[in-house]
FIPA-73277 format. One line per 4 residues: their letters; for each residue x, y, z negated of N, C-alpha, C. Coordinates in Angstrom, 3 decimals. Each point is the difference from the previous one (the first is absolute). Example, Ala and Ser with C-alpha at 12.3 -4.5 7.8 and 13.67 -1.06 7.14 Angstrom:
FIPA-73277
as) 13.190,-5.690,-7.800,-0.890,1.190,0.000,0.900,1.200,0.000 ~ -0.350,1.050,0.720,0.820,1.190,-0.060,-0.770,1.090,-0.730
end
This chain:
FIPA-73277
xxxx) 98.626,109.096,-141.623,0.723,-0.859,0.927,-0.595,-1.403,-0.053 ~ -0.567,-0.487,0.839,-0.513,-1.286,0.417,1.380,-1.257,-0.257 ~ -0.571,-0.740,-0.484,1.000,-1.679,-0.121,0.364,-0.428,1.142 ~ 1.133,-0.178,0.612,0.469,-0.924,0.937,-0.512,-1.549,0.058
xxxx) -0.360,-0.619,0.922,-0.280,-1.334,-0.018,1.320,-0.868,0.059 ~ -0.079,-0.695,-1.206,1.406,-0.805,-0.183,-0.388,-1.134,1.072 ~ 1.006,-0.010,1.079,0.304,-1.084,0.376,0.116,-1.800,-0.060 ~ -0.368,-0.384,0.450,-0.028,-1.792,-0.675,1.441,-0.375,0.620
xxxx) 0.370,0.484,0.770,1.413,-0.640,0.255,0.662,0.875,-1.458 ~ 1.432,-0.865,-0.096,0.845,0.755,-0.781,1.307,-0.786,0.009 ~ 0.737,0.645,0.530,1.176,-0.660,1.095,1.226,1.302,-0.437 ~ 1.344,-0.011,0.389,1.109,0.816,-0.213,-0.126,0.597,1.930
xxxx) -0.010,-0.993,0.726,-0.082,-0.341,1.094,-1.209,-0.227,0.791 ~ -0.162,1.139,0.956,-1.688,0.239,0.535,0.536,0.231,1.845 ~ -1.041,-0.474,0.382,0.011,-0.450,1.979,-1.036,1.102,0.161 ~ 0.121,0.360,1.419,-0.386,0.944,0.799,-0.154,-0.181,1.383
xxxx) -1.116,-0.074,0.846,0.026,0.271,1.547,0.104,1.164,0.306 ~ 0.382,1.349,-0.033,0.218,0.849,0.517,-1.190,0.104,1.459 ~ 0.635,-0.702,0.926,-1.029,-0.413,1.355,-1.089,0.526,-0.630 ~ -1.023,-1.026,-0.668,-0.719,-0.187,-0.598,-0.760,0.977,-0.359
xxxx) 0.607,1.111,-1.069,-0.383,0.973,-0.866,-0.537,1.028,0.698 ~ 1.210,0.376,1.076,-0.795,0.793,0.972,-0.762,-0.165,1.016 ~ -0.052,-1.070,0.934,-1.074,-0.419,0.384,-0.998,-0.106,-0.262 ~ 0.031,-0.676,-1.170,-1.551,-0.439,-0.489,-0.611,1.221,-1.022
xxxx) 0.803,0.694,-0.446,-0.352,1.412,-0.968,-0.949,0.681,0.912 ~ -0.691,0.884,-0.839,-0.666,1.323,0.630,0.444,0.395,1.159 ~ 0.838,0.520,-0.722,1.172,0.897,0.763,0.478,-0.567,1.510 ~ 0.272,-1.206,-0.232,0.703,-0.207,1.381,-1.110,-0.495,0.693
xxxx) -1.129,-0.423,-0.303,-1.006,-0.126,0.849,-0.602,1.150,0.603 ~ 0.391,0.970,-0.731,-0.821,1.794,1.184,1.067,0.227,0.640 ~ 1.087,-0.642,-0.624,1.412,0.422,1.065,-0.191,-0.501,1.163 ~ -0.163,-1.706,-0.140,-0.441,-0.956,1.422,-1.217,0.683,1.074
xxxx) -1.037,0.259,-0.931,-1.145,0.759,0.674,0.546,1.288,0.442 ~ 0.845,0.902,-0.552,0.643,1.182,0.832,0.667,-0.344,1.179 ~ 0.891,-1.190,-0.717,0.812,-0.120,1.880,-0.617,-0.611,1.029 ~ -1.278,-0.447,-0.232,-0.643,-1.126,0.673,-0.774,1.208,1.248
xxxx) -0.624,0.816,-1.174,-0.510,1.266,1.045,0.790,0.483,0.821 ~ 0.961,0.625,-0.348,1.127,0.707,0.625,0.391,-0.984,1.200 ~ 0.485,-1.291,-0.447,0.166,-0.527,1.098,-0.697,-0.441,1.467 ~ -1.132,0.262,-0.595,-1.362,-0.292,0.968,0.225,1.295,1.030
xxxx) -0.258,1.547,-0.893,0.094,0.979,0.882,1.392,-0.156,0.685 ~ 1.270,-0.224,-0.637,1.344,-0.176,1.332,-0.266,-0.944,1.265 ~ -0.554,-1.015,-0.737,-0.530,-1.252,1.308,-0.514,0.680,1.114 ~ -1.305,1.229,-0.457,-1.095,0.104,1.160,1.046,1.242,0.518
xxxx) 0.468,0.654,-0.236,0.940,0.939,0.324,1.114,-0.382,1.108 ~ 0.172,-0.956,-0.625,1.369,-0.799,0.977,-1.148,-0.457,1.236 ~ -1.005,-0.727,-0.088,-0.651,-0.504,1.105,-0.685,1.412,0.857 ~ -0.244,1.476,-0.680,-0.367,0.529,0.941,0.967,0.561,0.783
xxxx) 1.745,0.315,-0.767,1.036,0.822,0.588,-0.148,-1.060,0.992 ~ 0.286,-1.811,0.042,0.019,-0.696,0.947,-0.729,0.235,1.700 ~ -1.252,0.010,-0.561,-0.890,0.679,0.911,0.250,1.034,0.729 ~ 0.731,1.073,-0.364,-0.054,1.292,0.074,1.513,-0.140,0.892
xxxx) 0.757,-0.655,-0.102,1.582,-0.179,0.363,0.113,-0.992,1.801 ~ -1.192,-0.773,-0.427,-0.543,-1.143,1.190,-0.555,0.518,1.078 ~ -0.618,1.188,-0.352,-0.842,0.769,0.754,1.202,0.972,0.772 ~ 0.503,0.730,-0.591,1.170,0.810,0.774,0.884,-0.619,0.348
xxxx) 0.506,-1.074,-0.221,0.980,-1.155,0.786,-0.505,-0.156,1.407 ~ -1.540,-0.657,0.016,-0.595,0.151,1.462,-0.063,1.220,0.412 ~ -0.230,1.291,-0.323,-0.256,1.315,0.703,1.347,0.039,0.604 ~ 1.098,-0.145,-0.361,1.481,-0.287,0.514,0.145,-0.525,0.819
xxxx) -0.178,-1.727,-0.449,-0.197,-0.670,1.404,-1.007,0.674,0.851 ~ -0.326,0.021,0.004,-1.185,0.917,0.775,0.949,1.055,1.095 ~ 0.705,0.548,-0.785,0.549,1.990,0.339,1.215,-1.167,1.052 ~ 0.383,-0.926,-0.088,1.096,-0.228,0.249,0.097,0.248,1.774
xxxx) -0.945,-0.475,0.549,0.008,-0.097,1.786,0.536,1.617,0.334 ~ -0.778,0.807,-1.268,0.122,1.400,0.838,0.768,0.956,-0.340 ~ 0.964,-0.649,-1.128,0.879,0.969,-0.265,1.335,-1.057,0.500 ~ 1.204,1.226,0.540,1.242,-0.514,0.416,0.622,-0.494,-1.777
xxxx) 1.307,-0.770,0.547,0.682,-1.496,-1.294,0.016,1.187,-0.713 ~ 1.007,1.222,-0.019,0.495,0.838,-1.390,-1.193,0.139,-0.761 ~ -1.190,0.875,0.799,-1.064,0.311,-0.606,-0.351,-0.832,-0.961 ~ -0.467,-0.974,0.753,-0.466,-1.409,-0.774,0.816,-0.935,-1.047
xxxx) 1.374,0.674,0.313,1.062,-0.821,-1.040,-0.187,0.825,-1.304 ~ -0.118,1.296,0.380,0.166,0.929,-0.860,-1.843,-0.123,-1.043 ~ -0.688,-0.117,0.251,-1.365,-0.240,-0.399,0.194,-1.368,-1.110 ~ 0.147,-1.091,0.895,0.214,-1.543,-1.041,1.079,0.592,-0.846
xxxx) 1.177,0.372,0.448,0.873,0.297,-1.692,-1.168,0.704,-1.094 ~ -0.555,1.053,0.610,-0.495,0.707,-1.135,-1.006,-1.008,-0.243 ~ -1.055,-0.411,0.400,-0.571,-0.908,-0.872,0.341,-1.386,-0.216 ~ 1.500,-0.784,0.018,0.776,-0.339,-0.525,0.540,0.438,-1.323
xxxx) 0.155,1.074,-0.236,0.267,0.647,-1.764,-1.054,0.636,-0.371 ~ -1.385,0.219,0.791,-1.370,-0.002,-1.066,0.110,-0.950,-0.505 ~ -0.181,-1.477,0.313,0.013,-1.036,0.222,0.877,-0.677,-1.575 ~ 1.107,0.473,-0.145,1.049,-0.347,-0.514,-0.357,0.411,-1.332
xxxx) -0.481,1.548,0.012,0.344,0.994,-1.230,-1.332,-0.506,-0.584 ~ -1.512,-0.492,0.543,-1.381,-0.537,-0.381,0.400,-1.067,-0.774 ~ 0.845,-1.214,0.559,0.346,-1.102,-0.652,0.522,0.575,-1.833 ~ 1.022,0.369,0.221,0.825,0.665,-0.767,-0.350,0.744,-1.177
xxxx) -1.566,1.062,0.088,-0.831,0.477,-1.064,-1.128,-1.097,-0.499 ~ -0.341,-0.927,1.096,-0.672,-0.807,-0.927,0.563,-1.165,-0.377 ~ 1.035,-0.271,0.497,1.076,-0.864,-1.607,0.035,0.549,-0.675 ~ 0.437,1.347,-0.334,0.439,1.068,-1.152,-1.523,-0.545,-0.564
xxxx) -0.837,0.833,0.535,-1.645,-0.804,-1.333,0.132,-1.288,-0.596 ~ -0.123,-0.963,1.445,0.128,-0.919,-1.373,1.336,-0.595,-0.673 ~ 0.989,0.838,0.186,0.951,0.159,-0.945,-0.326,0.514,-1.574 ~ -0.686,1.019,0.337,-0.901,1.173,-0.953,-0.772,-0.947,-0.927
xxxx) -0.748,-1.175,0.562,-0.685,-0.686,-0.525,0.086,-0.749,-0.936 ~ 1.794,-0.364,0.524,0.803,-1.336,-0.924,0.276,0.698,-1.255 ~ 0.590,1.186,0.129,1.007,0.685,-0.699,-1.302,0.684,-1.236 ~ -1.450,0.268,0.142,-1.061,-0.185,-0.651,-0.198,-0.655,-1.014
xxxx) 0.440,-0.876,0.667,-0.831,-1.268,-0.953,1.286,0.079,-0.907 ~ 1.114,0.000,0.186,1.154,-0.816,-0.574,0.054,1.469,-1.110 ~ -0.516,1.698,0.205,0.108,0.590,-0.804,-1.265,-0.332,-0.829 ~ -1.210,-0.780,0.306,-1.309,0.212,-1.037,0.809,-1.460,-0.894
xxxx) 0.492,-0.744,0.739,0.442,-1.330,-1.169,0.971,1.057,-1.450 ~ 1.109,0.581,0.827,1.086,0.656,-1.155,-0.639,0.967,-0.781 ~ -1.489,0.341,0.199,-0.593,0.882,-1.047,-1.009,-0.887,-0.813 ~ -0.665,-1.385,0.762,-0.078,-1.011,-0.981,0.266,-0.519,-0.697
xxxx) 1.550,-0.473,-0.081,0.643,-0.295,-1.059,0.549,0.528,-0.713 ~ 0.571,1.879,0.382,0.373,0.776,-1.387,-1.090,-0.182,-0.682 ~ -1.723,0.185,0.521,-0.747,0.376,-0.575,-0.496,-1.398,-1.507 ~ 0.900,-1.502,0.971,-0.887,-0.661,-0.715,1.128,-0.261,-0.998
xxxx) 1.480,0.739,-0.421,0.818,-0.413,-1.046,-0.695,0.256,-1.141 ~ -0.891,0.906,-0.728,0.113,-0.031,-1.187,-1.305,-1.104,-0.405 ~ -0.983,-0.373,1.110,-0.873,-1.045,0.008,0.685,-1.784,-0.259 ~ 1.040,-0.041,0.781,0.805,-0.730,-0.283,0.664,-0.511,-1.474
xxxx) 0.527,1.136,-0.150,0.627,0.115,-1.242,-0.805,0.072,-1.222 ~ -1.253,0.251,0.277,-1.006,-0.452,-1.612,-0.376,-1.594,0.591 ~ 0.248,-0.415,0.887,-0.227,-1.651,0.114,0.943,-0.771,-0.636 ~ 0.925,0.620,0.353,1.539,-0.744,-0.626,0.284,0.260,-1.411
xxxx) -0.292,0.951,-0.695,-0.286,0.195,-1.526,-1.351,-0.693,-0.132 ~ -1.096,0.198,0.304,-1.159,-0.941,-0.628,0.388,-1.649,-0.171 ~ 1.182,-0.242,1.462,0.318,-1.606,-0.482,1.671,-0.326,-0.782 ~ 0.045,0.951,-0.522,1.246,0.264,-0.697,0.992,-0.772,0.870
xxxx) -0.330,0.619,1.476,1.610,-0.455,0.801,0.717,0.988,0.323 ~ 1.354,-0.433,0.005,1.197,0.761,0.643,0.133,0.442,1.426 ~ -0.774,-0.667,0.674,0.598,0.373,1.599,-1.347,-0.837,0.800 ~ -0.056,0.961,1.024,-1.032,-0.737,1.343,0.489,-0.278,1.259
xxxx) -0.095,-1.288,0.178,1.151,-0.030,1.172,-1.495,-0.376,1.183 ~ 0.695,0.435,1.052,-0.466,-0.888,1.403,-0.124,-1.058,0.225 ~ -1.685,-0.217,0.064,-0.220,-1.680,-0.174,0.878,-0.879,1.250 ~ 0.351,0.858,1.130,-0.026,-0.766,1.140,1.724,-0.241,-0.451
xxxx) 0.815,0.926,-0.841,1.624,-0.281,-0.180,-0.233,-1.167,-0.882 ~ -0.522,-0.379,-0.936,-0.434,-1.345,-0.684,0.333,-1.012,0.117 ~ 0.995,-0.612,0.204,-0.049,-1.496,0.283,-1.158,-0.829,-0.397 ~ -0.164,-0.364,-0.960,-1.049,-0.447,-1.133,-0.620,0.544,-0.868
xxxx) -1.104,-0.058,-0.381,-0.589,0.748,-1.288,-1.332,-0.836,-0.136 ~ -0.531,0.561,-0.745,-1.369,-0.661,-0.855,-1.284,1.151,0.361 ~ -0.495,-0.471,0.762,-0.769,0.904,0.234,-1.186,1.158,-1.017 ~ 0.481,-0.640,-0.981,-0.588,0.833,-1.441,1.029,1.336,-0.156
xxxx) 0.781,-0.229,0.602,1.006,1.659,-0.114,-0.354,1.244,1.052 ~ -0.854,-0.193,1.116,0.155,0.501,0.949,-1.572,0.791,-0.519 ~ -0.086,1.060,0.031,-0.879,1.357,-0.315,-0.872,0.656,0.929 ~ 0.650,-0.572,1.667,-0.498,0.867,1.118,-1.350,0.385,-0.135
xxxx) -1.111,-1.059,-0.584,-1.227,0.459,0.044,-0.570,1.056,-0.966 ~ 0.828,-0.365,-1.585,-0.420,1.085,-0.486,0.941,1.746,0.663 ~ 0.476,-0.538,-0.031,0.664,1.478,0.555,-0.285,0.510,0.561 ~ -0.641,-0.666,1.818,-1.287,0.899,0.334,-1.138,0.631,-0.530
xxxx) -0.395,-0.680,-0.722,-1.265,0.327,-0.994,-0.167,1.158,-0.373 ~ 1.438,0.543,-0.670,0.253,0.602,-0.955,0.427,0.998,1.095 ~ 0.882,-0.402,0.968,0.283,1.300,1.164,-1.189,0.485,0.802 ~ -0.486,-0.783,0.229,-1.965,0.985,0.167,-0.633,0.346,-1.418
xxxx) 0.082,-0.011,-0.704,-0.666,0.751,-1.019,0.695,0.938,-0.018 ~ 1.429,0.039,-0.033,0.758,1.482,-0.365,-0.039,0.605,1.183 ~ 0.586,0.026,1.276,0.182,0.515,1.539,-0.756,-0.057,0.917 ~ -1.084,-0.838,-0.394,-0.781,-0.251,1.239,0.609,-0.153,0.876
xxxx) -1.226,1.104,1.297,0.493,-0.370,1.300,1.034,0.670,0.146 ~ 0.998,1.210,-0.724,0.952,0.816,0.038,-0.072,0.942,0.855 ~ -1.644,0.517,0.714,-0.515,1.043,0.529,0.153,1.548,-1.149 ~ -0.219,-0.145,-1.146,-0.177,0.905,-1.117,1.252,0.507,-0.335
end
């Protein structure tokens, strides 16, 4: 078993960006780069359904001189709820997208408790609070950087 690196802080009381940890970690940086892709392909997706929706709107206008009102009423409803139900699946994506990320964060931080918790024993503290709940502190309590450190050495990018 390899030596832990003792800490130079040594505090009861230790700060945390959270934000921070995962953002700037491995991990949440392939996360960012996952949604960044993903979001790119919904973008071009949304701009071709656009295309594709613009185009049969005019074929409509178009149909309209030669078909009688029902016909034609009856046509715009239906692509009135294409229309509707298109919107509707690609919110659901990038709904899909949000709800992503917010599950890769809650497997970041189960993942990063016991990483945590040899920080807070290496500085023989009791508790890690949220730098941003803080009123005041000393910026010698706050760990965020090593903690990344240490959360890419253990988790990486959290692909594995």
């Amino acid at each position: 078993m390899t030596q832990r690196e003792r800490l130079t802080v040594q505090s009861p009381i230790l700060t945390i960006d959270s934000d921070r940890i995962f953002n700037e970690s491995a991990f949440g940086l392939r996360v960012a780069r996952d949604v960044e892709v993903q979001s790119a392909g919904l973008a071009a997706e949304n701009r071709k359904i656009e295309a594709e929706l613009e185009a049969e709107e005019k074929r409509l206008t178009e149909q309209r001189s030669t078909l009688d009102a029902a016909a034609f009423r009856d046509l715009a409803d239906a692509f009135d709820q294409k229309v509707q139900k298109t919107r509707a699946a690609q919110a659901a994506k990038g709904r899909s997208l949000s709800q992503m990320v917010d599950q890769e964060r809650s497997l970041f931080l189960n993942a990063a408790g016991p990483v945590l918790e040899e920080l807070m024993q290496d500085a023989g503290a009791a508790v890690i609070l949220e730098r941003l709940s803080v009123f005041v502190s000393a910026n010698a309590i706050d760990i965020t950087d090593e903690a990344i450190k240490r959360l890419d050495a253990t988790l990486g990018s959290g692909k594995n």
